[in-house]
N, CA, C and O of each residue as an XYZ file, in Angstrom:
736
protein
N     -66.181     -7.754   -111.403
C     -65.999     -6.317   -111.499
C     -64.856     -5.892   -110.571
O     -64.783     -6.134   -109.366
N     -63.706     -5.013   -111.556
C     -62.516     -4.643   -110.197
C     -62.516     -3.801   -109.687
O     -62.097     -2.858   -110.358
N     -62.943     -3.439   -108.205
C     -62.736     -2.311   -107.698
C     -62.031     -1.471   -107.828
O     -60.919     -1.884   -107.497
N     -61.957      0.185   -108.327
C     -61.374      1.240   -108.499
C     -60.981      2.027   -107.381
O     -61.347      3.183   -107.594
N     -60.265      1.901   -106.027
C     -60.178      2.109   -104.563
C     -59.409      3.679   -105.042
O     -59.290      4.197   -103.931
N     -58.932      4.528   -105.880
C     -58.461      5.470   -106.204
C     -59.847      6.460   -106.094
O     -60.022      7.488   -105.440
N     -61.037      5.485   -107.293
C     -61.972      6.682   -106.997
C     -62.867      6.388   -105.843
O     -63.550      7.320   -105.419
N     -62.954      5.254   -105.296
C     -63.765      5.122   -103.947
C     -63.136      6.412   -102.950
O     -63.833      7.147   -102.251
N     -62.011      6.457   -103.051
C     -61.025      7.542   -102.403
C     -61.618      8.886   -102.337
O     -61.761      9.494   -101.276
N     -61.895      9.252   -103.274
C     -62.090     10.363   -104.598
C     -63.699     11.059   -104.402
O     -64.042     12.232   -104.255
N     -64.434      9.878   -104.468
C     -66.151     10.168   -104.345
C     -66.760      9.516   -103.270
O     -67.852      8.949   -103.319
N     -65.526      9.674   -101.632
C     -66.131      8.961   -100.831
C     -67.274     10.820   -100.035
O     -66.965     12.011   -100.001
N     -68.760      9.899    -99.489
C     -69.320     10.974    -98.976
C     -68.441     11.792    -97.644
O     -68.921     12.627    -96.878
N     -67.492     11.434    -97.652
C     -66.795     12.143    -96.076
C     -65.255     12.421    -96.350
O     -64.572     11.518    -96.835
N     -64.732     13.581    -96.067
C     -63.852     13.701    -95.751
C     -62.276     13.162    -95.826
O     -61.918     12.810    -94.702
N     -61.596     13.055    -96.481
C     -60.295     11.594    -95.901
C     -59.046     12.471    -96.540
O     -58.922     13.161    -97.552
N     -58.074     12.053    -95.307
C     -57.603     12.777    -96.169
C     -55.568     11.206    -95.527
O     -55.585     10.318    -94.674
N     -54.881     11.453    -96.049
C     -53.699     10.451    -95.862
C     -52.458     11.303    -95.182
O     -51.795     11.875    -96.048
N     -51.984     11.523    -93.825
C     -51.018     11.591    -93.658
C     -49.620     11.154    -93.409
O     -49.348      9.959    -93.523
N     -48.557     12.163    -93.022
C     -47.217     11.561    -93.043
C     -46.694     12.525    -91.494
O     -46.101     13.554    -91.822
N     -46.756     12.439    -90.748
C     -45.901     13.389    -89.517
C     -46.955     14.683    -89.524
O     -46.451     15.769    -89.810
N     -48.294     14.646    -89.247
C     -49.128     15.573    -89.403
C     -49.437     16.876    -90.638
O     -49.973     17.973    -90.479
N     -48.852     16.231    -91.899
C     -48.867     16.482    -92.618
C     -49.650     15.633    -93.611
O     -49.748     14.409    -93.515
N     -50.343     16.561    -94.823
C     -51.470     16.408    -95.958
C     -50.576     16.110    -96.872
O     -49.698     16.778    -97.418
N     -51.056     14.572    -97.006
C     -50.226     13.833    -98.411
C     -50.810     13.978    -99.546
O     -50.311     14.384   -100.595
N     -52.068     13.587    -99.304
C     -53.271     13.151    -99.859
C     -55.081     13.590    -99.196
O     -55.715     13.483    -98.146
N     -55.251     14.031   -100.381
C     -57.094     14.406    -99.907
C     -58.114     14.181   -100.583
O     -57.702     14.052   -101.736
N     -59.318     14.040   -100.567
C     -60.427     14.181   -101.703
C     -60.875     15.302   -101.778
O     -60.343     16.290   -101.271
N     -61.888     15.297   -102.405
C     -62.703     16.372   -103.098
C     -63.571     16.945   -101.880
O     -63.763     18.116   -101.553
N     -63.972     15.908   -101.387
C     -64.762     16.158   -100.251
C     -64.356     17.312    -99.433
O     -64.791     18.457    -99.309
N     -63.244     16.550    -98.840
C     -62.884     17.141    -97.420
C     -61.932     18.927    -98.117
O     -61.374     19.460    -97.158
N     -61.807     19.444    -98.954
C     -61.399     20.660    -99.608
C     -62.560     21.230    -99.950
O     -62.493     22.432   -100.209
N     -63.990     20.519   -100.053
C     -65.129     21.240   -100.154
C     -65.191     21.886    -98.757
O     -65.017     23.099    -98.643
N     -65.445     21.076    -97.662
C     -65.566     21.026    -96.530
C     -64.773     22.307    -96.391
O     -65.443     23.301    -96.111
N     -63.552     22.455    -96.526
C     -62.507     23.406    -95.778
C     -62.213     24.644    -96.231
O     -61.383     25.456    -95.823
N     -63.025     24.699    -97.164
C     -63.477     25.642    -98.767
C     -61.653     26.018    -99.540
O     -61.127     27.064    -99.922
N     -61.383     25.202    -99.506
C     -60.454     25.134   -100.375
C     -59.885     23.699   -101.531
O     -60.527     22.690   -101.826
N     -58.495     24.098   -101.977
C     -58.063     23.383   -103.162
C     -57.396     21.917   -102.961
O     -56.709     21.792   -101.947
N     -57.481     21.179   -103.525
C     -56.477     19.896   -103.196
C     -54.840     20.534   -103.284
O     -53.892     19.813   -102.971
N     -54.666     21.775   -103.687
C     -53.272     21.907   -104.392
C     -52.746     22.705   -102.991
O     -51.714     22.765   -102.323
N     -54.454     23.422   -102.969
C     -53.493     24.102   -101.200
C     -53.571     23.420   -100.211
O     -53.305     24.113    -99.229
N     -53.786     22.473    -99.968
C     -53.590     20.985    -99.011
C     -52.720     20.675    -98.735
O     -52.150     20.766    -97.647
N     -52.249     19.987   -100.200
C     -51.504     18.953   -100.196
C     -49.957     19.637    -99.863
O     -49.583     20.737   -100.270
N     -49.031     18.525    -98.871
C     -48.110     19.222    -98.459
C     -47.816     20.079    -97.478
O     -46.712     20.411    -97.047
N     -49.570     20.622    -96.953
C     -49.532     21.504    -95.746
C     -50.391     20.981    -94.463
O     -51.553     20.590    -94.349
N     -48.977     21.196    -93.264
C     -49.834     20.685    -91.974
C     -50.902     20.555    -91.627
O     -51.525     21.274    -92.408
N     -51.355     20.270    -91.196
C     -52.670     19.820    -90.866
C     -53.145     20.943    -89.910
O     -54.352     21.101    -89.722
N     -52.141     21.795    -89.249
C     -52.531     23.305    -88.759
C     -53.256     24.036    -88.972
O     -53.820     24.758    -88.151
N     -53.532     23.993    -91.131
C     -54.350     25.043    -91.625
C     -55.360     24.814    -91.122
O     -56.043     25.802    -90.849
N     -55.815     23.697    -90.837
C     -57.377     23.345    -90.691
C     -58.009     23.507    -88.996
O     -59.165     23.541    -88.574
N     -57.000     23.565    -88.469
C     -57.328     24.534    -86.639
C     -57.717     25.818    -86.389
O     -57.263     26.686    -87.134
N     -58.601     26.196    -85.335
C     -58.888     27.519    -85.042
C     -57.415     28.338    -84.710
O     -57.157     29.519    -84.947
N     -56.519     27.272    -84.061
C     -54.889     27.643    -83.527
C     -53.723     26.763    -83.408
O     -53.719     25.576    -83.082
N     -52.653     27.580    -83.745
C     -51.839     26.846    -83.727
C     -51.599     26.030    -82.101
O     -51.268     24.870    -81.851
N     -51.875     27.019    -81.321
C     -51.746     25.616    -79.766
C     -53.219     24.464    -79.578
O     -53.368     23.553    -78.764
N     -54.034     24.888    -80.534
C     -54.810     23.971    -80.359
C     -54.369     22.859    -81.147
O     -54.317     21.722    -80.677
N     -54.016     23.167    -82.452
C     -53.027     22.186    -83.333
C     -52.310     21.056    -82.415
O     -52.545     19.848    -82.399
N     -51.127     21.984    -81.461
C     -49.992     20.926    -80.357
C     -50.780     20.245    -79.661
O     -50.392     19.076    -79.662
N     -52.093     20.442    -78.806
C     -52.290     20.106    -77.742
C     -53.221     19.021    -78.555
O     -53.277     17.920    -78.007
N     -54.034     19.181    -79.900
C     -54.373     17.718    -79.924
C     -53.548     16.828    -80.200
O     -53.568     15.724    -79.656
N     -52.444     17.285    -81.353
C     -51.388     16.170    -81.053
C     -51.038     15.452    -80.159
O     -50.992     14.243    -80.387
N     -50.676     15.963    -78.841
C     -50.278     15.440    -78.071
C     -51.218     14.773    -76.864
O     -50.692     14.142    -75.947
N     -52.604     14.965    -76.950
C     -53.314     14.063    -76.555
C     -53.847     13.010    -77.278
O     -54.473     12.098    -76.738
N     -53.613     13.088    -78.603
C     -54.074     12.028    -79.004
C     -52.765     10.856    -79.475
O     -53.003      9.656    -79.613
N     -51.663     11.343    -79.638
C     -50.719     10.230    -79.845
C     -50.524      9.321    -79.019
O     -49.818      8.461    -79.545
N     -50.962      8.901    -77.318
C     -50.825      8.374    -76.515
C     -52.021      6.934    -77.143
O     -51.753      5.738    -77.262
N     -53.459      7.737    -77.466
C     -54.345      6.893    -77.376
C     -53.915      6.374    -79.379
O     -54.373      5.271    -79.677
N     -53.467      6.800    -80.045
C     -52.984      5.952    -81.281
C     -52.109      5.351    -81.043
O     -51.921      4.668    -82.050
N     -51.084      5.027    -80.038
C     -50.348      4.475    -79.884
C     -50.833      3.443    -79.087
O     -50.145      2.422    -79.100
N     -52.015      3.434    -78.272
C     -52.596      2.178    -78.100
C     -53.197      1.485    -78.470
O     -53.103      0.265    -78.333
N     -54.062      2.150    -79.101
C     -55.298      1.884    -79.676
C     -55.274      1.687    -81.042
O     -55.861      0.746    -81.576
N     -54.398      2.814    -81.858
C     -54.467      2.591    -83.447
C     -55.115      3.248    -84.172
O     -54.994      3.517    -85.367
N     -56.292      3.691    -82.946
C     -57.266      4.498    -83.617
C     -57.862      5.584    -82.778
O     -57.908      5.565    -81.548
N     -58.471      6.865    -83.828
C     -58.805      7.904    -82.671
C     -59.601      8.359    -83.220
O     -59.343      8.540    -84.410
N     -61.117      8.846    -82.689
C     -62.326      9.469    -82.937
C     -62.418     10.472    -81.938
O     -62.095     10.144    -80.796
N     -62.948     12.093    -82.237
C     -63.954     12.886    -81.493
C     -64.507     14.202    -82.203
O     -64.536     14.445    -83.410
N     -64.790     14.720    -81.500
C     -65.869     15.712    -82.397
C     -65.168     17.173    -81.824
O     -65.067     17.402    -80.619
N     -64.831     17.856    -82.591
C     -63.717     19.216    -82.474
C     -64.135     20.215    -83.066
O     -64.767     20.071    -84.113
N     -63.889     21.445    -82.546
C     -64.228     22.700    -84.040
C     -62.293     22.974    -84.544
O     -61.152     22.993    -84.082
N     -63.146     23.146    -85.880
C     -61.955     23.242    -86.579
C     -62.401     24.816    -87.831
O     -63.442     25.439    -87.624
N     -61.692     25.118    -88.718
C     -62.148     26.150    -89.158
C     -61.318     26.038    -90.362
O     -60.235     25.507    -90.605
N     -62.669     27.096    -91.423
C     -62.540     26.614    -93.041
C     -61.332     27.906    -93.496
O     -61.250     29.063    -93.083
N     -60.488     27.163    -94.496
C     -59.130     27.616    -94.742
C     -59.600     28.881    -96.008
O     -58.904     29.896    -96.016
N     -60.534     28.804    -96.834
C     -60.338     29.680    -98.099
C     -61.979     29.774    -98.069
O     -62.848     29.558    -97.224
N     -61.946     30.172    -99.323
C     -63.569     30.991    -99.999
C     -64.485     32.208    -99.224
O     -64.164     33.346    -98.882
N     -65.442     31.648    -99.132
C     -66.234     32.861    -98.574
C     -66.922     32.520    -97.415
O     -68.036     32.956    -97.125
N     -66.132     31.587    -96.617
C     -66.707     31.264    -95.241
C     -65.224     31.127    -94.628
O     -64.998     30.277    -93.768
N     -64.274     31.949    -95.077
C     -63.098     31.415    -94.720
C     -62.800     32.562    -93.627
O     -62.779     33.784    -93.773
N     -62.513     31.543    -92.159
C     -62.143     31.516    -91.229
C     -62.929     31.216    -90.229
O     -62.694     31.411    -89.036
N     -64.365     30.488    -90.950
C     -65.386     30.055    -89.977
C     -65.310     28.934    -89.041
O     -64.762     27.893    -89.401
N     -65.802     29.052    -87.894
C     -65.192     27.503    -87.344
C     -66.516     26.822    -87.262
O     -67.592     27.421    -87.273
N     -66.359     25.470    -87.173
C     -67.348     24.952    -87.127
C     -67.222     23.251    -86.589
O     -66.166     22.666    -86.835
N     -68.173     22.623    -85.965
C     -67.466     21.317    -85.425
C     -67.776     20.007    -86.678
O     -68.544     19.725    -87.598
N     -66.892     19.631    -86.135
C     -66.521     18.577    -87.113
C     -65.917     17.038    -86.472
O     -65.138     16.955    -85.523
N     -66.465     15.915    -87.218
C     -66.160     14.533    -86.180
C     -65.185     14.046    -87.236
O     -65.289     13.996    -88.461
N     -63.664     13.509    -85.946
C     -62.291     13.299    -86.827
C     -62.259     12.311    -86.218
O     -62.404     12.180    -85.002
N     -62.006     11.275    -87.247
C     -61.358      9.763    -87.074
C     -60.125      9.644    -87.413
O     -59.882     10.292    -88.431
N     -58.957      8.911    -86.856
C     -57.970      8.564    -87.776
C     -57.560      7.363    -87.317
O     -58.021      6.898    -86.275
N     -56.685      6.760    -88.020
C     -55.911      5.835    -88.070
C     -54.527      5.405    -88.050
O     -54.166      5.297    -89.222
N     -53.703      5.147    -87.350
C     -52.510      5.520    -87.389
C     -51.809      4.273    -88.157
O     -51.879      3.178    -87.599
N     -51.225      4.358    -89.238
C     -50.275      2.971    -89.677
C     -49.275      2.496    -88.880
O     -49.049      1.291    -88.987
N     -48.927      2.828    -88.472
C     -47.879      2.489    -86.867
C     -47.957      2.834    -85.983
O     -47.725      4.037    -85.864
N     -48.328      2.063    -84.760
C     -48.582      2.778    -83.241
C     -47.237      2.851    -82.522
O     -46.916      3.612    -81.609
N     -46.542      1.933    -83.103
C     -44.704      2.776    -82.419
C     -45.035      4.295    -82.323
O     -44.962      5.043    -81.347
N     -45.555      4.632    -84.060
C     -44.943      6.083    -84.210
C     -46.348      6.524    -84.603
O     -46.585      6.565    -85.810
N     -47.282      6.850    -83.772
C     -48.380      7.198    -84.386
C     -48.844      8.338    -85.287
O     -49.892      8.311    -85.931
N     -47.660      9.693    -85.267
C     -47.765     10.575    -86.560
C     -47.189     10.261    -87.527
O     -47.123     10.918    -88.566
N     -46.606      9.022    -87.267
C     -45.634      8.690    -88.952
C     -46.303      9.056    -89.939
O     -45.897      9.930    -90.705
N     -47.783      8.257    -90.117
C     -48.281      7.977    -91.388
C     -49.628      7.655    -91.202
O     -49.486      6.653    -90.502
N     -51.106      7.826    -91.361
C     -52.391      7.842    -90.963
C     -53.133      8.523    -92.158
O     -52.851      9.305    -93.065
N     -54.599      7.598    -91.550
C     -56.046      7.788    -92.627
C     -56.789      8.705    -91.490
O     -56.729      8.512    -90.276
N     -57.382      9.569    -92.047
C     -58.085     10.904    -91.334
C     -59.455     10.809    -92.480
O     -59.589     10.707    -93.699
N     -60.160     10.889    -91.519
C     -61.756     10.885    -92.018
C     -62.623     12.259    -91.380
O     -62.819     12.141    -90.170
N     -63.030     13.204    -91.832
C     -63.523     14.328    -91.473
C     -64.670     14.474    -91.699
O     -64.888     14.374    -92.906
N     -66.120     14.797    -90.723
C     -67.419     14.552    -91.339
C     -68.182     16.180    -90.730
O     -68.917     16.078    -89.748
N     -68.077     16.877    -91.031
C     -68.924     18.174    -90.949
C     -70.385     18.017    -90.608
O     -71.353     17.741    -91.316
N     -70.215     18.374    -88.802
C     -71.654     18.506    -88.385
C     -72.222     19.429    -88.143
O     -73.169     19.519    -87.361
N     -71.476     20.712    -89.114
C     -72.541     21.999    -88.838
C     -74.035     22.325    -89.188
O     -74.800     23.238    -88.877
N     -74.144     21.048    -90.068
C     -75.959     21.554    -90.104
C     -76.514     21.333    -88.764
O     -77.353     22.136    -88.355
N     -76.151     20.342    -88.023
C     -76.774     19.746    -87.204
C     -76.473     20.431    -86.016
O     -77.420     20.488    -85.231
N     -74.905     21.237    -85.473
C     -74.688     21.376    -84.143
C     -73.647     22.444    -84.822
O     -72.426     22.291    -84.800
N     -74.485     23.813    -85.571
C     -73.777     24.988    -85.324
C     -73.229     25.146    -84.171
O     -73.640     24.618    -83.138
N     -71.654     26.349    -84.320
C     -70.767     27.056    -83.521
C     -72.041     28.370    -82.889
O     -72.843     28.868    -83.680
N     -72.030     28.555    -82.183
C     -73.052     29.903    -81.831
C     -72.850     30.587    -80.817
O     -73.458     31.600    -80.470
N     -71.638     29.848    -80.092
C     -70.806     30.933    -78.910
C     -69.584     31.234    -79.613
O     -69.184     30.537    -80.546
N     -68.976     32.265    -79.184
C     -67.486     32.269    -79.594
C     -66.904     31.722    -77.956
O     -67.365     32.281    -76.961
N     -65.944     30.679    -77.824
C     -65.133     29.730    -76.957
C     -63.813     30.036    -77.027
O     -63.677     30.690    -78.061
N     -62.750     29.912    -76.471
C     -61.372     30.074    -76.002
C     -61.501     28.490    -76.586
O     -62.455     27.712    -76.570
N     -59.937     28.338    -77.180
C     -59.787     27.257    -77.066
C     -59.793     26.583    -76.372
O     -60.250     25.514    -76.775
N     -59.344     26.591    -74.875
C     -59.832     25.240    -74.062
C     -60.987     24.703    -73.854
O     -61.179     23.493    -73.733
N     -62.297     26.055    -73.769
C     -63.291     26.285    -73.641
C     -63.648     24.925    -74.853
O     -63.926     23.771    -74.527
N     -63.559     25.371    -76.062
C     -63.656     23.755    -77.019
C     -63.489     22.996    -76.215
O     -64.428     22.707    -75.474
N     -62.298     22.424    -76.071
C     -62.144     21.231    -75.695
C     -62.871     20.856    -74.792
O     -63.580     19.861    -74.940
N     -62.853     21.671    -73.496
C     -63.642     20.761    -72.677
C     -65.094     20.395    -72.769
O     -65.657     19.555    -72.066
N     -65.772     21.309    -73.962
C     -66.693     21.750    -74.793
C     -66.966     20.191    -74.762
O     -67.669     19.663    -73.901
N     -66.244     19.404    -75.946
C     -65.949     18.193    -76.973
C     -66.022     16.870    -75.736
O     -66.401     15.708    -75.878
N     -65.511     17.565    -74.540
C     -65.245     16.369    -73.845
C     -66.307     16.390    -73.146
O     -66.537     15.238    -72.778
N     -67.310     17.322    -72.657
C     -68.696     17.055    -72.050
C     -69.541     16.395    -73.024
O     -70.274     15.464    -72.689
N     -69.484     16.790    -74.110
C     -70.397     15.970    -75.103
C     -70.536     14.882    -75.448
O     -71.426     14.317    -76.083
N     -69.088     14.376    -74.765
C     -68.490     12.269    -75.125
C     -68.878     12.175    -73.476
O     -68.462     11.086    -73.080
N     -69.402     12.782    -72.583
C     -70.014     12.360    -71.429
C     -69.174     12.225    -70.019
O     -69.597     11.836    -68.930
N     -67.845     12.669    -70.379
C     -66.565     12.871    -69.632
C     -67.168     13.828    -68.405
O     -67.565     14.939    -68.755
N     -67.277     13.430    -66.807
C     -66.858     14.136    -65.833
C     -66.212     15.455    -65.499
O     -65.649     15.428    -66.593
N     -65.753     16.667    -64.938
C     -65.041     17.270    -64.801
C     -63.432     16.413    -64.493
O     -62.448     16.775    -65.138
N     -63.342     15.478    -63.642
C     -62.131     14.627    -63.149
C     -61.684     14.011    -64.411
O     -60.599     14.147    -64.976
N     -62.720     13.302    -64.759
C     -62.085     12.314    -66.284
C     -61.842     13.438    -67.312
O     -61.379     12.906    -68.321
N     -61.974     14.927    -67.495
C     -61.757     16.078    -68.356
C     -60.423     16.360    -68.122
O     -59.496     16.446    -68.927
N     -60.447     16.546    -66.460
C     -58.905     17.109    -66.079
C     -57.598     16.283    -66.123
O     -56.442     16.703    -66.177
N     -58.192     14.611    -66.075
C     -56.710     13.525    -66.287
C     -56.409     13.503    -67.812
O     -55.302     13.146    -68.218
N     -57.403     13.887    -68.651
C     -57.234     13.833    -70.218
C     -56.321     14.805    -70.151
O     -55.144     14.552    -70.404
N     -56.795     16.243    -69.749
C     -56.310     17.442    -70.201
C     -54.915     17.684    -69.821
O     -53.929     18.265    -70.275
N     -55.320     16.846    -68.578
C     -53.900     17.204    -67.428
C     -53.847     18.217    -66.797
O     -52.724     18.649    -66.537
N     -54.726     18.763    -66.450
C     -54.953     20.270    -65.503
C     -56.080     19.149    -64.801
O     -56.568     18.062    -65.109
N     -56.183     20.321    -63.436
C     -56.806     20.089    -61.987
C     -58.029     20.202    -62.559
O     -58.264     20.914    -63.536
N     -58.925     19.432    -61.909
C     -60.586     18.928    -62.153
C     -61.041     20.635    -62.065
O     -61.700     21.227    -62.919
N     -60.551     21.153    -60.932
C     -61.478     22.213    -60.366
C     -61.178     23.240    -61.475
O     -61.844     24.246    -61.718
N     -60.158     22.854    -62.055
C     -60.118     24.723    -63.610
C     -61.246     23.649    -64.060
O     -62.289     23.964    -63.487
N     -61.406     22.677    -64.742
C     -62.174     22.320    -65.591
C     -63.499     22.893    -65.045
O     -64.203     23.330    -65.956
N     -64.094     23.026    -63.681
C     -65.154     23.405    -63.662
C     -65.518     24.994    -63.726
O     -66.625     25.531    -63.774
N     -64.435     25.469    -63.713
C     -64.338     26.788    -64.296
C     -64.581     27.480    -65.382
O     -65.112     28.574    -65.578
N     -63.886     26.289    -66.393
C     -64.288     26.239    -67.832
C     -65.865     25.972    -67.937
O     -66.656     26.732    -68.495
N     -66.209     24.682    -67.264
C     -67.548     24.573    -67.684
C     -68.637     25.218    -66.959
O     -69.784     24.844    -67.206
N     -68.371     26.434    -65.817
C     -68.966     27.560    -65.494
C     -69.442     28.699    -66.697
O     -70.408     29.425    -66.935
N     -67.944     28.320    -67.363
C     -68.012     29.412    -68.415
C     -68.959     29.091    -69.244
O     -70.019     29.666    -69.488
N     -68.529     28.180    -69.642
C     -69.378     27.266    -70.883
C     -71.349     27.559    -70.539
O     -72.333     27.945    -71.169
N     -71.023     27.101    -69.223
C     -73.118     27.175    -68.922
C     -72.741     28.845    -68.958
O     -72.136     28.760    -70.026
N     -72.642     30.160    -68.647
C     -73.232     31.120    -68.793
C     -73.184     31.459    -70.308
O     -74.178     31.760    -70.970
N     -72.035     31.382    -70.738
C     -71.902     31.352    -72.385
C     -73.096     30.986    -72.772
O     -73.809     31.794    -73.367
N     -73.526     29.694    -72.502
C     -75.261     29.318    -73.444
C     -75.952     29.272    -72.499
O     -76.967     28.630    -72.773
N     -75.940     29.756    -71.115
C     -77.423     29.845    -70.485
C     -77.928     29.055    -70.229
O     -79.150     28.917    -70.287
N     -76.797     27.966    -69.712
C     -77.476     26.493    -69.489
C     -78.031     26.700    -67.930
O     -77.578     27.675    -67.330
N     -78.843     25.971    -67.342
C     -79.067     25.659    -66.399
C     -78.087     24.834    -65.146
O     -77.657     25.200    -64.053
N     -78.017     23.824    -65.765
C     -77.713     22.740    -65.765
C     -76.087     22.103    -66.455
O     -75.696     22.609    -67.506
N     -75.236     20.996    -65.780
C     -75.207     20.406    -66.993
C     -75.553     19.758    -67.916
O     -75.010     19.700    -69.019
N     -76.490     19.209    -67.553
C     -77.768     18.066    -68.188
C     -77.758     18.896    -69.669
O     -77.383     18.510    -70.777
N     -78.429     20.435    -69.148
C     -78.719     21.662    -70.039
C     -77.561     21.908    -71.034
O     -77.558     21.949    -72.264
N     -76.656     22.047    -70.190
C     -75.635     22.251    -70.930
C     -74.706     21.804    -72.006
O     -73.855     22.585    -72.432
N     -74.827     20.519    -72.499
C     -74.645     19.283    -72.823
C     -75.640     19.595    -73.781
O     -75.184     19.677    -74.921
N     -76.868     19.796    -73.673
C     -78.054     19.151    -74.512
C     -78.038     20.721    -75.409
O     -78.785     20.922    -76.366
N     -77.133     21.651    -74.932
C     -77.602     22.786    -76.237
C     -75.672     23.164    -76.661
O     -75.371     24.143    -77.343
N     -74.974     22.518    -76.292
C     -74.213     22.011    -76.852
C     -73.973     21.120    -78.275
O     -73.316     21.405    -79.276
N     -74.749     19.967    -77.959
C     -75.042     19.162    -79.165
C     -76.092     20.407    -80.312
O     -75.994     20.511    -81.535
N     -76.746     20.955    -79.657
C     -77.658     21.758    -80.523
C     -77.025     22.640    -81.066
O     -77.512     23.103    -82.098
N     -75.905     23.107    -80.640
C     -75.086     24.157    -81.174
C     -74.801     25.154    -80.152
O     -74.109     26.135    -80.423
């Protein structure tokens, strides 16, 4: 039996989508459900549409091309927000894998896998973008110090942020904070 890797593509359960220089070459069905929009309004457009912002757009770029350029590969869990229909402009978090086809040039050309975890870990604060991030990076178990060498800002804003973050949800704790994080 010959594998059909066009529609494995096509009717995979997650997300995928093929870029070229942070740009949408290629997508499935999936991941335009996900974003409540069309393959036609995709394709061809940065990968921007799919950010709460355009500086949140730069700044993951540019933290993550370091680690595709070593690694090859890059996973974490981000809010991102849906482009069209009737949830359009909702944000919601979502776990992004990619792959880079060349780590010389790691936006050349890459496989992006997108898996929507809003049933599980609704948005339920409204966050500043950094506020995300450092959001994303307590949840992978990151320190304030190991937050601030990622981010590249001083440990001590980061704990500023994550001051914010515990009154935002009323954490106690960070233990707390962390654990209704994942909850949403």
């Amino acid at each position: 039996m010959e594998i059909n890797y066009q529609l494995a593509f096509e009717m995979a359960p997650v997300g995928l989508a093929l870029s070229r220089n942070r740009t949408i070459m290629d997508c499935n069905q999936r991941l335009c459900e996900m974003f409540g929009t069309t393959r036609e309004q995709l394709m061809g457009q940065s990968f921007q549409i799919l950010y709460p912002s355009a500086d949140e757009f730069e700044r993951t770029g540019a933290r993550i091309s370091p680690i595709l350029n070593r690694n090859g590969t890059y996973a974490d869990d981000r809010i991102m927000r849906r482009v069209d229909g009737r949830l359009k402009g909702e944000a919601f978090w979502c776990h992004v894998t990619g792959r880079a086809l060349n780590r010389e040039a790691p936006h050349e050309a890459g496989i992006w896998c997108f898996e929507d975890l809003s049933a599980r870990r609704p948005v339920k604060a409204e966050l500043t973008a950094r506020e995300r991030e450092v959001a994303a990076h307590l949840m992978q178990g990151l320190t304030s110090k190991q937050i601030g060498k990622t981010l590249a800002i001083s440990h001590r804003t980061i704990e500023i942020y994550r001051a914010r973050l515990m009154r935002k949800y009323k954490a106690a704790n960070a233990g707390d904070l962390v654990q209704k994080l994942m909850a949403g």
